[in-house]
Structure formats: structure tokens, C-alpha cells
BASE-687234 format. One line per field, with one value per residue (C-alpha): x, y, z; residue in one letter. Coordinates in pm, whole numbers, m for minus. Example, Ala and Ser with C-alpha at 12.3 -4.5 7.8 and 13.67 -1.06 7.14 Angstrom:
! BASE-687234
east = (1230,1367)
north = (m450,m106)
up = (780,714)
type = (A,S)
//
This chain:
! BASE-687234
east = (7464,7564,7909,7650,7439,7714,7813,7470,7486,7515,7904,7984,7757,7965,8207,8005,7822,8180,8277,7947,7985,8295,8201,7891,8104,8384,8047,7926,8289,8345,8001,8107,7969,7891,8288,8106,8023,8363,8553,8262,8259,8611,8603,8308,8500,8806,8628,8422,8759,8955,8755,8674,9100,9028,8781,9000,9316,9060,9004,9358,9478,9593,9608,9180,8973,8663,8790,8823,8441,8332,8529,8467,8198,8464,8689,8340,8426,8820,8698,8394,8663,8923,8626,8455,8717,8558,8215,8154,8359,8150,7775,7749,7963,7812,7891,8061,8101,8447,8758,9035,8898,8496,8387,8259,8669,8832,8534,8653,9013,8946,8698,8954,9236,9085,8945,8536,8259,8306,7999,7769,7341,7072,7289,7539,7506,7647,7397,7518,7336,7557,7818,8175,8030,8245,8236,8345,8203,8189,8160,7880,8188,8376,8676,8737,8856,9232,9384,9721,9880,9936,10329,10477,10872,11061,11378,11468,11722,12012,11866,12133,11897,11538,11239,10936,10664,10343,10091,10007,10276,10364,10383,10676,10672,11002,11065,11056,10726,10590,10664,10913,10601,10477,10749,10795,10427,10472,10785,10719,10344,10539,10759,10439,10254,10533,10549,10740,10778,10906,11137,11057,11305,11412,11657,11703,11656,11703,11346,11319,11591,11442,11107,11329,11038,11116,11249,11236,11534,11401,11688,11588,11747,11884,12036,11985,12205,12442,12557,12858,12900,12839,12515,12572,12578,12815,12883,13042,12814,12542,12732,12792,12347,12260,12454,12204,11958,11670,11670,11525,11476,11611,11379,11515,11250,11176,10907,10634,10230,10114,10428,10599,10863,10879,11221,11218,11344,11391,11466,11766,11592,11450,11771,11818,12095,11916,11735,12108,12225,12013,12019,12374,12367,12478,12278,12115,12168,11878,11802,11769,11601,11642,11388,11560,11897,12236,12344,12199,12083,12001,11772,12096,12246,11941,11939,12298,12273,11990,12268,12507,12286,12205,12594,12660,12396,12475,12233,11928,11582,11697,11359,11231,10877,10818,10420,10390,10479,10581,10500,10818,11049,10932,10916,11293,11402,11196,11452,11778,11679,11673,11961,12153,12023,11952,11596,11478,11351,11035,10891,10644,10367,10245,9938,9825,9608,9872,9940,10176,10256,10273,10252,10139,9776,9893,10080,9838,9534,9648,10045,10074,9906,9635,9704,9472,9610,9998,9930,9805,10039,10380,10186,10152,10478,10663,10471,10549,10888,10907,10934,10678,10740,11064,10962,10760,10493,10388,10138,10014,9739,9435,9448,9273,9032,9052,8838,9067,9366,9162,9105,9432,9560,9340,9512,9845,9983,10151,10160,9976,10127,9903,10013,9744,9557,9825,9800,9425,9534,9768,9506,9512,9161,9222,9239,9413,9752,10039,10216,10133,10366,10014,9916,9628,9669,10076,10117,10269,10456,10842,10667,10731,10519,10252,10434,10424,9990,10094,10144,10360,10267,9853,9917,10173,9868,9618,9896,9892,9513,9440,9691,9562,9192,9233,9421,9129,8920,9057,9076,8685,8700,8938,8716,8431,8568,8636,9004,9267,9491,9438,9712,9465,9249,9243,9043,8747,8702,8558,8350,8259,7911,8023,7677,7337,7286,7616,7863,8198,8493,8846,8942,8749,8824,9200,9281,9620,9919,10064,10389,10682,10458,10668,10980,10777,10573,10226,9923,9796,9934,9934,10154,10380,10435,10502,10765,10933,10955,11109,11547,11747,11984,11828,11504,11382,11157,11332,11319,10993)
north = (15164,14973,14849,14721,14519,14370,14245,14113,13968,13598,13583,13756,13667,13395,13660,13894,13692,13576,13932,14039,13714,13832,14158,14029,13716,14067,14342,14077,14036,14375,14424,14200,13946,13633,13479,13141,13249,13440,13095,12985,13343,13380,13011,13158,13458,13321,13057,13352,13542,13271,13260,13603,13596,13320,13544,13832,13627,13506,13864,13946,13613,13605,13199,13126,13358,13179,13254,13648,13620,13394,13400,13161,12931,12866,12661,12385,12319,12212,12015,11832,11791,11585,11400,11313,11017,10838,10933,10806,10517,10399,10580,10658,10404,10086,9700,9775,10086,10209,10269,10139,9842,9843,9725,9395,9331,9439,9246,8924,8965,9046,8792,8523,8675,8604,8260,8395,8316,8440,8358,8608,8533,8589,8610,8886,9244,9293,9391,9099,9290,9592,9630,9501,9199,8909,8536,8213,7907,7607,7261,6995,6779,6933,6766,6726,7009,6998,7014,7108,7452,7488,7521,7635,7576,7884,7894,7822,7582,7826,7856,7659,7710,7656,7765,7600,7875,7922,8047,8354,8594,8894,9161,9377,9625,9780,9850,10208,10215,9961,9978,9725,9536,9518,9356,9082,8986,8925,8743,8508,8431,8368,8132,7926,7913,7823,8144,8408,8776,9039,9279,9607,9781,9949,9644,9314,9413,9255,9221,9034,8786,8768,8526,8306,8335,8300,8609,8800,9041,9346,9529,9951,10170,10256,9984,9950,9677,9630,10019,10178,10495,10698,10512,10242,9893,9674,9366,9235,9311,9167,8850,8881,8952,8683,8430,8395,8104,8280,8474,8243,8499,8808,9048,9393,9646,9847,10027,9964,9999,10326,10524,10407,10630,10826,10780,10935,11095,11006,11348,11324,11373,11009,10838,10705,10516,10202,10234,10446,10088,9852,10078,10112,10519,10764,10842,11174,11274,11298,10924,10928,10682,10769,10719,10430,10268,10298,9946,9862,10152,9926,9595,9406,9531,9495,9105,9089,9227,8940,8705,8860,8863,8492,8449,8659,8485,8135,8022,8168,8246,8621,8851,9179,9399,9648,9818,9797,10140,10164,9853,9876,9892,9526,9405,9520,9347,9009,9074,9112,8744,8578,8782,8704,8320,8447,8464,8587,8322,8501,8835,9019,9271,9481,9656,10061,9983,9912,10030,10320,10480,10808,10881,11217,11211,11175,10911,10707,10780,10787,10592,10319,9995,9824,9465,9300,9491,9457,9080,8970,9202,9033,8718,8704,8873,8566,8332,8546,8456,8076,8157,8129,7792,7872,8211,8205,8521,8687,8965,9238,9482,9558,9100,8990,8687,8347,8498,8778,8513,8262,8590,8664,8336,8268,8564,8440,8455,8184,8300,8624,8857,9053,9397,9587,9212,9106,9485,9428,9087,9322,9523,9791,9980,10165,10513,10650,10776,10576,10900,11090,10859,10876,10502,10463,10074,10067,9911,10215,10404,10466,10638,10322,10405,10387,10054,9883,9893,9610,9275,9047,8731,8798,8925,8688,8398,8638,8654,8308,8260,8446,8339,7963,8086,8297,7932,7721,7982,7904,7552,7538,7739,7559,7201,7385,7479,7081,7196,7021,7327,7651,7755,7506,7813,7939,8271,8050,7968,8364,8600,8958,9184,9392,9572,9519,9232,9059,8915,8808,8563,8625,8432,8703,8988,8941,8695,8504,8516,8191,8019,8219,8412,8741,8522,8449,8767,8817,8793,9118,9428,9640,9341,9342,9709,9724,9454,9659,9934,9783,9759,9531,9782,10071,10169,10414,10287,10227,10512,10477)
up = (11292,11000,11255,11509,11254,11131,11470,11538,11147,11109,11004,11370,11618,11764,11838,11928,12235,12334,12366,12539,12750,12901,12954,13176,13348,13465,13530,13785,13965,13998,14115,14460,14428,14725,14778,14727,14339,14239,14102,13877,13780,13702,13504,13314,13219,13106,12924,12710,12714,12554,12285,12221,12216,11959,11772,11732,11620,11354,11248,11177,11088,10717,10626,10616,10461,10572,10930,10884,10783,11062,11327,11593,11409,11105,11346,11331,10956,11021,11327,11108,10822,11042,11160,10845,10756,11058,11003,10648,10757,11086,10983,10615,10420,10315,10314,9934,9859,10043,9910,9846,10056,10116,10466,10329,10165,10557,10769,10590,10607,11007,11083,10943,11074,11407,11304,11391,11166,10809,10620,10462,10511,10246,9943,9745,9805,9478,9154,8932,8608,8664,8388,8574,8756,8738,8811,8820,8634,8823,8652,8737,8833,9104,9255,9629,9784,9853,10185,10142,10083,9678,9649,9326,9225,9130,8931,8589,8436,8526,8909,9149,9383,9299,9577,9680,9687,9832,9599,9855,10006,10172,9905,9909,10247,10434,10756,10765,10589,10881,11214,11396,11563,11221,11027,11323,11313,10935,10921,11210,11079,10759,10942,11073,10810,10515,10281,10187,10297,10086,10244,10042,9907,10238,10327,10508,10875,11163,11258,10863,11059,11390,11307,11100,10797,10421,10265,9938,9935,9691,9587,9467,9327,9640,9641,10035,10187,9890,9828,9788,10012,9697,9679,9372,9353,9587,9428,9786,10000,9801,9778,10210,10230,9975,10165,10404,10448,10539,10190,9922,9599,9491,9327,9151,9177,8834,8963,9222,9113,9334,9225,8920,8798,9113,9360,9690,10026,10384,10510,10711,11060,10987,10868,11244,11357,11313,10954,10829,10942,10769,10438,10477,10441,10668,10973,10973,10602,10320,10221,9830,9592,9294,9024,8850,8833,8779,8763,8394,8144,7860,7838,7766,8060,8307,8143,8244,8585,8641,8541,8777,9051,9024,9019,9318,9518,9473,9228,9393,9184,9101,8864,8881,8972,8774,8719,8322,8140,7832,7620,7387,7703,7823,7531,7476,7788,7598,7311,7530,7703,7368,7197,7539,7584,7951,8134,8495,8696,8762,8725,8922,8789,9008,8911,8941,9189,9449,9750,9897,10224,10040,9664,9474,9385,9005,9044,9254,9051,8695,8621,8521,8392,8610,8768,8486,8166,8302,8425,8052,7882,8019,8014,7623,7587,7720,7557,7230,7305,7386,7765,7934,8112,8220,8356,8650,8706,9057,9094,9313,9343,9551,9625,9969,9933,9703,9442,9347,9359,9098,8874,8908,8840,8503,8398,8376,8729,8912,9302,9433,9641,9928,10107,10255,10340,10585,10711,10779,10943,11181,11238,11034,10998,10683,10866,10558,10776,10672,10551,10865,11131,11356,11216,11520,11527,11556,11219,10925,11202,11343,11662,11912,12176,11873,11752,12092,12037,11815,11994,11797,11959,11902,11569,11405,11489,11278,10986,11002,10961,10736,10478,10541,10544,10234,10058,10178,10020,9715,9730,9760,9469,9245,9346,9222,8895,8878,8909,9101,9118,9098,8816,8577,8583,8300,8125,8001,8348,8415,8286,8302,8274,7947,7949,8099,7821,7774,7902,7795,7890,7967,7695,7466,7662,7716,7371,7434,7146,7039,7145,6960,6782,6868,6692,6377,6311,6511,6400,6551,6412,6762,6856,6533,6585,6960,6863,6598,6825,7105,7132,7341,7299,7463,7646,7349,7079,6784,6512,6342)
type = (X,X,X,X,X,X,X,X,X,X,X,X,X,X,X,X,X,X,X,X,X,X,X,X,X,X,X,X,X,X,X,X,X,X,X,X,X,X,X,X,X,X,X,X,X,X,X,X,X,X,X,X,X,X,X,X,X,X,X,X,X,X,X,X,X,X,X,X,X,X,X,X,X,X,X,X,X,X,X,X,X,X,X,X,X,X,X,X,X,X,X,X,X,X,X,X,X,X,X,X,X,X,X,X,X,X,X,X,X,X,X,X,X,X,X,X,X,X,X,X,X,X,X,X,X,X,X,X,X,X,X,X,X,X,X,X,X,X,X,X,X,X,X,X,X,X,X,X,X,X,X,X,X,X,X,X,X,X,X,X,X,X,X,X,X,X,X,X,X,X,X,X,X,X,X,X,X,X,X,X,X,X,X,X,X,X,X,X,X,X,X,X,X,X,X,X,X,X,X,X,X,X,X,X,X,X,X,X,X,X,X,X,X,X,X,X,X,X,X,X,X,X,X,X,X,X,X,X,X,X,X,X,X,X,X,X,X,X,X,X,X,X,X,X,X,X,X,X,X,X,X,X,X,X,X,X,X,X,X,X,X,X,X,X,X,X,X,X,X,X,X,X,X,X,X,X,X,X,X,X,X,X,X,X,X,X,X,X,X,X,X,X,X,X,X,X,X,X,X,X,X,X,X,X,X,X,X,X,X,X,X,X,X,X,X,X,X,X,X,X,X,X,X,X,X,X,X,X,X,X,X,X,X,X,X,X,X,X,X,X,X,X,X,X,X,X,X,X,X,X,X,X,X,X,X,X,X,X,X,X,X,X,X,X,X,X,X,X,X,X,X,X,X,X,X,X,X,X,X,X,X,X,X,X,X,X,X,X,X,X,X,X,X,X,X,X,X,X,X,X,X,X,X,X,X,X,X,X,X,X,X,X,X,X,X,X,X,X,X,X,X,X,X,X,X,X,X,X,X,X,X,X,X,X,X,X,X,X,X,X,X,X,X,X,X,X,X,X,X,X,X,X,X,X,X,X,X,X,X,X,X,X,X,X,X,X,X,X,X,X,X,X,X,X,X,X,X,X,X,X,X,X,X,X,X,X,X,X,X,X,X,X,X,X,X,X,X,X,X,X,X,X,X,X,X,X,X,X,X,X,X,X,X,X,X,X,X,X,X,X,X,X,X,X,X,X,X,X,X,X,X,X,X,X,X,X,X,X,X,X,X,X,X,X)
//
């Protein structure tokens, strides 16, 4: 008795009526019944068959628990959970509320991707008394706004080879994380529109070569491009790469905001002919890069390795990206450049909040020093040391519209760098499966029939406008501020809700250090020990 309840009971039932299903859909064939009603009969009994099969494989199965108890029914939750993505996306999620990107951040960068109407009606959706809110003040003077692209020189006194920048580029991305399609569309709206593309550190590929755009060759600790078969440094065929016309900078990744501190591994079944080729590894063999690099173990050697570089390449702009860590380790690199008399021609901080193809949930959600925090920190740390003018300073993290560019630039940067924008200009809809090779729109895949979704010609136009849309954006912006370009921004220029009653400016929340105040003793004493602690002779803090 207490079997047959239990069959009837809530948990089985499913089961149950399959079984009972089955055993009616069979009665009734072996019965004889009409000839005309024997195939729907047989169809209705192996449907209820099947999944009384189904049910029983549930029973016995050892991986679910919640599938031994309800068999049948429990295969609804896996099928609402690969769902729900989509759901909250389309039906729940509102205009600001998604993540990483909210809908109102992706509808922009589409609608002026595709050049459509990109104004908002009836005011913010944002609650400007909630704690966070930021803005910009404008002045009762503004300027008229400018109509050409905002260009930037790069490349210090001992640059051969200085580079004309735009303000707005393609943030570092490699073939291998995007698809073929992908990198084309980039390069070649690059090309059109007159700014740079970083390569990633996955290597200078031929689809990098094929749009003819401007190129930032990021060299890893792979060292992809410029190895040695045991996976070092190649001093040769770094000078062979460099030569090239269509690279204009050379940028030595440190570490990369969603995953600092973390190498990795293309498992050998990846390593195809083609990307073994380009990365100048072995096809078919475990792809390693390692967490950092063997070239330089010591600030004075990284400083020197810069200087190399810059040799080796002709004279080219030649800095590094790194996420900000450890305070005393940049500020030990700050040291070797004035002990050595030798600078970077730019360096790049790429914030926390940047984004991977795949990264551990750690990493992702809790390494490393947000865009703001790292941006300011190097910022004062060069002018600390007398350098800022002769050091230019990039950024990346979570930047798609003018406004985050102006913030950005107040800050301390001089050009912003944009990776998951230009996706959303490629079409990417934020489906959240770059590290599953099943991208939906063609754009973070190696599966080419998934690649070919992507048409280069369509998409290298929406590259295109949406880099000049998002630059126009902040040309209205910087006329507003009465500004004539936007690095005259500056952190008076913004300010933030601290609380329900106050507010505060940059300039308060994120106080500046004065020139060569590192070289003469700060002020501050977080600053005068962080100093102390930091070697140009080695990574580790000095010993307290």
C-alpha cells in the first residue's frame, strides 16, 4: 500500500502516468484494433515508452539527486535553467539594471553602430539622488562643438618613431578569443575610420594584416610571434614582426583587468595549424601562457627590456598594460625609469572590471584594482616622478559611450580603449558564451560555420560608426564643458553622489600629488610609505 501511494505521490506521478500510458497505448494494440488507428497507436506508445525509459534511467542514475526523487518532472528545472539567461534578458531585465552591460549601455552602442536614431525621450532613467550618481558640469560658455576626430601623439623623446593616435581604440582582443570574421571587421573598420586595433596577446595574424588598419602588437608572456621553440623571447623575430608598417606601437602585457596574475592553456586539440602558426608553437601540443615573464624579473630589467624593445623595433612607441596590483611593484618600476634615465612611451591601465573570454569567478569578481583606483594611482605616480608629460596613459574597462571616455579622461587618461563596445558594434548580444565556442552571433568563436554568421563587409561599416558616433558624443560633451579638447578635462570638471545629501568632486575624491613630489618626500604618509617600500631592484617590498 504504502509502494502504491508513493507512486501516485507528487515526486512520481510523472512517471507513473508515463508507465500507465504505455501500458494502455500496448492493451489497445493487442486488443486489434481498426488498421486505420494502429500507427497513431504505436507513435503514442513509444512516445509514453520513451519517457517512462527516461523515468527509470532517472531512478538509477547516480549524478542528480533531485532526479532520483522526481523523475521525469526534474528534467523542467535544467531546461528552465538554460533558458533563464534569455528570459531575464528579453522579459524581466530592465532599461539599467543588466550586467555587465544594461540594455540601455548595448541599445546605444547598436543603434549607432547602425547609424538609427539614438536619442532617449522624457528624461534619465537613472535616480540622480542615489549614492554613485555622477555628472558632468557644463559651463555657461560652451565652445563650438568640434568636428574633427581628437588625435593624440604618442612617443617620448627617445621614440624614433612617434604615432598619431585616436583618442578611442580597439582594446586588446586575439584571434583565437574572436573569431576570423571578427578580427577582419575590426581591423578594416579601423582602417576607415583612422584608429588603432590591438592585437591581444595571441599574435599578429594574418586577418590583423588583411584590412590594412593600425595595429598594436601586445606581446604576453607567451611571447606569441617572437618565441623561441622553448617558448622565451626571440629577439629576431621580434625585430622581422616589428618591421612592419601596419604595426605602429608595441605594448608588453603585465597583466590584463578580468584575470590578472592568471596565465593559461590552449589545450592541444585547439593549437590548429593555423593559430600554432601565428603563435609560433607547435601544432597540436598544450599552448601555455604562463603567469608572468621570463624576459625581465626585476623593475630594472622590465625598464631595460622597454629599452630593448624600442631598439629592436626601430624607434617605435614601445609601454606596457598591466591591471594595478601591488602598489610597491609600480611604484618600483617608477624608480628603475629614473635610476635608469629610461621611460615607456605610454602605459595602459586596465581596470578589474574588464573583460575576458574565460576567467575563474575569483579572479573576475575580486583581483585586482578597478579602472578608476588603478587610472589615478599610476596617474599620480608619474607625476610623483617628473614624468608625466613624457609618458602617455591609455585605459580600459567596462568604456562604451563619450561619457565614460570624459570620466575617464579627467582621471588622468589620454586615449580610451573599448573591447566589449566594438563587440556590441559586431553584433554581439551579450549571451554570456564566449568560453563555450557556441558564440550565437559568430563573433567569440573558432567554429566557422558559426563565424561565417558574421559578415565582414556589413559589420566593418558598424565598427566604423560607432567609433565616430561614440567621438562626436564626446565632442558635444567637451563644448559643453566650455572645453576645446577633451584631455582639458580635468577632475573638477565631475562630480559624484557620496550620500543622499552630498556630493563631491573628483578633485576631492581622487586628490592629485605634486610634480616630483615622490623625488622630494610626499606629503601624504600612505604615499611616503608605499615609496619606501618599493625596489627598482626587485619586485618585493623592501624589508620594513
Amino acid at each position: 500500500m504504502q509502494a502504491l501511494s508513493l507512486a501516485f505521490s507528487p515526486r512520481f506521478i510523472v512517471l507513473t502516468l508515463a508507465a500507465l500510458a504505455t501500458l494502455f497505448f500496448l492493451a489497445l494494440i493487442a486488443a486489434g484494433a481498426a488498421p486505420s488507428a494502429t500507427a497513431p497507436l504505436w507513435i503514442g506508445a513509444a512516445l509514453f515508452g520513451a519517457l517512462t525509459a527516461l523515468g527509470v534511467r532517472d531512478l538509477f542514475q547516480t549524478r542528480h539527486a533531485i532526479l532520483r526523487n522526481y523523475p521525469i518532472s526534474a528534467h523542467m528545472r535544467f531546461i528552465l535553467e538554460e533558458i533563464r539567461p534569455e528570459m531575464r534578458q528579453y522579459f524581466f531585465e530592465s532599461e539599467t539594471d543588466g550586467l555587465p552591460f544594461s540594455r540601455t549601455q548595448r541599445a546605444v552602442v547598436y543603434q549607432r553602430a547602425k547609424m538609427v536614431l539614438d536619442k532617449r525621450p522624457f528624461g534619465t532613467l537613472r535616480d540622480t539622488n542615489a549614492p554613485g550618481y555622477e555628472w558632468l558640469r557644463h559651463s555657461i560658455t560652451p565652445k563650438p562643438v568640434a568636428t574633427e576626430g581628437f588625435r593624440i601623439p604618442v612617443g617620448g623623446p627617445d621614440c624614433a618613431k612617434p604615432y598619431s593616435m585616436s583618442v578611442f581604440n580597439v582594446s586588446a582582443m586575439s584571434f583565437g578569443a574572436l573569431s576570423a570574421n571578427a578580427i577582419r571587421a575590426l581591423n578594416k573598420g579601423a582602417a576607415l575610420g583612422g584608429f588603432a586595433h590591438d592585437t591581444g596577446e595571441g599574435g599578429y595574424s594574418p586577418y590583423h594584416r588583411e584590412g590594412g588598419g593600425d595595429v598594436i602588437w601586445e606581446i604576453g608572456s607567451g611571447y606569441y610571434g617572437c618565441r623561441t621553440p622553448e617558448g622565451r623571447f626571440d629577439p629576431e623575430k621580434f625585430r622581422s614582426v616589428a618591421a612592419n608598417a601596419q604595426i605602429k606601437m608595441i605594448e608588453i602585457k603585465l597583466s590584463q583587468g578580468a584575470k590578472p596574475g592568471h596565465g593559461g592553456v590552449l589545450p592541444g586539440p585547439k593549437v590548429t595549424a593555423e593559430i600554432a602558426a601565428i603563435r609560433g608553437v607547435e601544432p597540436g601540443k598544450d599552448c601555455i601562457s604562463p603567469a608572468g615573464h621570463s624576459a625581465f624579473s626585476t623593475p630594472l630589467e622590465m625598464v631595460g627590456f622597454i629599452a630593448k624593445l624600442r631598439e629592436l623595433s626601430g624607434g617605435k612607441p614601445v609601454g606596457f598594460k598591466l591591471c594595478v596590483g601591488h602598489p610597491w611593484e609600480f611604484l618600483g618600476v617608477c624608480k628603475a625609469m629614473v635610476e635608469m634615465g629610461v621611460y615607456p612611451d605610454f602605459i595602459v591601465v586596465d581596470g578589474m572590471e574588464g573583460g575576458t573570454g574565460a576567467a575563474p569567478l575569483e579572479f573576475a569578481d575580486h583581483l585586482g584594482a578597478p579602472l578608476r583606483e588603478g587610472l589615478v594611482f599610476v596617474r599620480n605616480a608619474l607625476i610623483g616622478i617628473n614624468a608625466r608629460e613624457r609618458v602617455r596613459i591609455g585605459c580600459s574597462g567596462k568604456i562604451v559611450n563619450g561619457f565614460d571616455m570624459a570620466r575617464a579622461m579627467a582621471l588622468g587618461a589620454d586615449w580610451c580603449n573599448a573591447a566589449r563596445g566594438f563587440m556590441f558594434a559586431l553584433g554581439c548580444i551579450q549571451s554570456m558564451s564566449c568560453h563555450t565556442d557556441r558564440c550565437p552571433t559568430g563573433v567569440a568563436t573558432q567554429d566557422k560555420m558559426r563565424g561565417r554568421a558574421l559578415v565582414v563587409a556589413d559589420k566593418t561599416e558598424r565598427v566604423r560608426h560607432y567609433h565616430a558616433s561614440v567621438l562626436h558624443a564626446l565632442a558635444e560633451l567637451t563644448a559643453a564643458a566650455g572645453l576645446d579638447h577633451p584631455q582639458k578635462f580635468r577632475p573638477e570638471h565631475f562630480s559624484r553622489r557620496v550620500n543622499a545629501h552630498d556630493s563631491s568632486t573628483y578633485a576631492e575624491l581622487y586628490p592629485a600629488l605634486r610634480r616630483g613630489e615622490l623625488l622630494t618626500g610626499a606629503h601624504d604618509k600612505r604615499w611616503r610609505d608605499l615609496w619606501e617600500m618599493a625596489r627598482a631592484d626587485s619586485f618585493a617590498p623592501a624589508p620594513a
